[in-house]
C-alpha positions as CSV (number, residue, x, y, z in Angstrom):
1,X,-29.8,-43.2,68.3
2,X,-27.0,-42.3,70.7
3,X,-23.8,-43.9,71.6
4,X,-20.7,-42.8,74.0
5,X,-17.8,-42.2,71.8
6,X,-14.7,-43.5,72.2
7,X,-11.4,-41.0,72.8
8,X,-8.5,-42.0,70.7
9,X,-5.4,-43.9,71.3
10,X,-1.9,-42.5,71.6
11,X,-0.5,-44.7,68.9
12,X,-3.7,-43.3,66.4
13,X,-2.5,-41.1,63.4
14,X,-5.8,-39.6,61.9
15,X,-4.8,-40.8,58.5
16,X,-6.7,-44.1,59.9
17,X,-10.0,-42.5,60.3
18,X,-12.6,-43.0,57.1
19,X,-14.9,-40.2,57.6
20,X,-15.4,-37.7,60.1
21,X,-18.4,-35.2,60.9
22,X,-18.5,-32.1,62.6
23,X,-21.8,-31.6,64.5
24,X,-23.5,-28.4,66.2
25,X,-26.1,-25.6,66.3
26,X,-24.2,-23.2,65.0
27,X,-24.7,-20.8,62.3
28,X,-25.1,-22.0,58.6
29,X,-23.1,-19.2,57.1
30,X,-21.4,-16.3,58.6
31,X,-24.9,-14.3,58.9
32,X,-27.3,-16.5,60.4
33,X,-28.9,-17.7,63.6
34,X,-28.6,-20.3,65.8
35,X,-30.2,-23.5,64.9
36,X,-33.4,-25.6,66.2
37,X,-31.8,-28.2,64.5
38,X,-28.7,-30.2,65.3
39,X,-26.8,-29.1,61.7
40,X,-24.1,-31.9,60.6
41,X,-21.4,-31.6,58.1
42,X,-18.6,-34.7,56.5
43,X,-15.4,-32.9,56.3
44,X,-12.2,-34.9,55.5
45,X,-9.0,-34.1,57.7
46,X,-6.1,-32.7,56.4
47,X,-2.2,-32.7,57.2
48,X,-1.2,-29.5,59.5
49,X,1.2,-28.9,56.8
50,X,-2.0,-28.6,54.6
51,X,-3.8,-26.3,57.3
52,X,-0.4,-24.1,58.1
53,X,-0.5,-23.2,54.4
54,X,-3.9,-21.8,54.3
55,X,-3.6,-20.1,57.9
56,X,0.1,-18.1,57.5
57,X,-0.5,-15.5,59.9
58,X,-1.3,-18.5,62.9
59,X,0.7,-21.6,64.1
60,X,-1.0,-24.7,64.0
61,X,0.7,-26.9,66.5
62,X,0.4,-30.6,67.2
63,X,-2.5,-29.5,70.0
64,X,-4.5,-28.9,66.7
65,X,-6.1,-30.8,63.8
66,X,-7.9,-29.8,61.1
67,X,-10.6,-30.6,58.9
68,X,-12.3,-28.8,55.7
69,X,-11.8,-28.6,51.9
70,X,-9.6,-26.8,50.2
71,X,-12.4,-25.9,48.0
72,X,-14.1,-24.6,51.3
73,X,-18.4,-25.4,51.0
74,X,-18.4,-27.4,54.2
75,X,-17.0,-26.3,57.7
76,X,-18.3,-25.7,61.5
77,X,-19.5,-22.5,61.9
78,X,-20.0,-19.4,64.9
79,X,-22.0,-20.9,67.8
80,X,-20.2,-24.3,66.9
81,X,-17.5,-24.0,69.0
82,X,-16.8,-27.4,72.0
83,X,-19.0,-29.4,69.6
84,X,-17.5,-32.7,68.6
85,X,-15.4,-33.4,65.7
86,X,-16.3,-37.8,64.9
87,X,-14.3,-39.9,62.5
88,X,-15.0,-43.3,62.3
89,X,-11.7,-46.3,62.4
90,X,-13.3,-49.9,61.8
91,X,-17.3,-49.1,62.2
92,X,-16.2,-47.8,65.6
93,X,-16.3,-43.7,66.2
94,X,-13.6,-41.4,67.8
95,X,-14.1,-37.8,69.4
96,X,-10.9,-36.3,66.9
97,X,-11.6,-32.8,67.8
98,X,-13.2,-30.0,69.6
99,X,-14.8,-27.4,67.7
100,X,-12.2,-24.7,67.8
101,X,-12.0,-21.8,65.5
102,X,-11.4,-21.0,62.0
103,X,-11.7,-18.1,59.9
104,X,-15.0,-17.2,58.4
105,X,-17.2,-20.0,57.5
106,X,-16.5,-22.6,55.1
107,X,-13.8,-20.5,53.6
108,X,-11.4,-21.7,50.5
109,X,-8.2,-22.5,52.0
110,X,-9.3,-22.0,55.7
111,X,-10.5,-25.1,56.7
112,X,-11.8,-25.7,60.5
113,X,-9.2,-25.9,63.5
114,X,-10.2,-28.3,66.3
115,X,-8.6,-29.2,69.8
116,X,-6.7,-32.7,68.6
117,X,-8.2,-34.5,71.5
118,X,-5.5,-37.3,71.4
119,X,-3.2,-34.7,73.0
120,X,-5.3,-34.8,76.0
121,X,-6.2,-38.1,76.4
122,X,-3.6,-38.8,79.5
123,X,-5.8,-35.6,81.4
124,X,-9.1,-36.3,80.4
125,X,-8.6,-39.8,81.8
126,X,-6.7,-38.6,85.1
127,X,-9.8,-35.8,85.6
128,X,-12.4,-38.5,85.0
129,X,-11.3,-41.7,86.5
130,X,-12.8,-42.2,90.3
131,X,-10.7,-42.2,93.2
């Protein structure tokens, strides 16, 4: 079935969230194809202290949040990209993130970089209030 998802709150630091899945029709490794089949994957969040380590040569900045294991396996992939990044706080699910980039697929130590929607909450809800 399909819900709305909630946005986030200002006040919400993403250690709250329980689990979160990345969804999308992307690729299933680096050389692939798009799929017929809406592809989903339960990646944990990590600290952007954890991410900056594994990403030296980039700066991940509070507009960022990412998700992945150390131990790589699991990530978003190309032709994920705007897809939604959904934890879940109290049985109740948040759109976290927006499919951003990362490098290669699934990579040890390069976990997925998503838009940290909380950061845009104020224009999101400005752009899609009514008059």
């Amino acid at each position: 079935s399909q819900w709305p998802i909630c946005l986030p709150s200002k006040g919400d630091r993403n250690v709250m969230y329980t689990e979160c899945w990345v969804t999308g029709w992307g690729y299933r490794k680096l050389r692939d194809k798009i799929q017929n089949t809406l592809q989903k994957a339960k990646v944990p969040l990590m600290t952007n202290e954890e991410c900056q380590a594994g990403y030296r040569e980039h700066r991940i900045t509070s507009k960022m949040v990412c998700a992945g294991y150390r131990e790589g396996g699991k990530d978003a992939c190309k032709g994920d990209s705007g897809g939604p990044l959904s934890c879940k706080h109290n049985e109740v699910w948040h759109l976290v993130g927006i499919t951003s980039w990362g490098e290669g697929c699934g990579q040890r130590e390069r976990p997925g970089v998503y838009s940290n929607v909380v950061e845009y909450v104020d224009w999101i809800l400005e752009k899609t209030q009514g008059p």
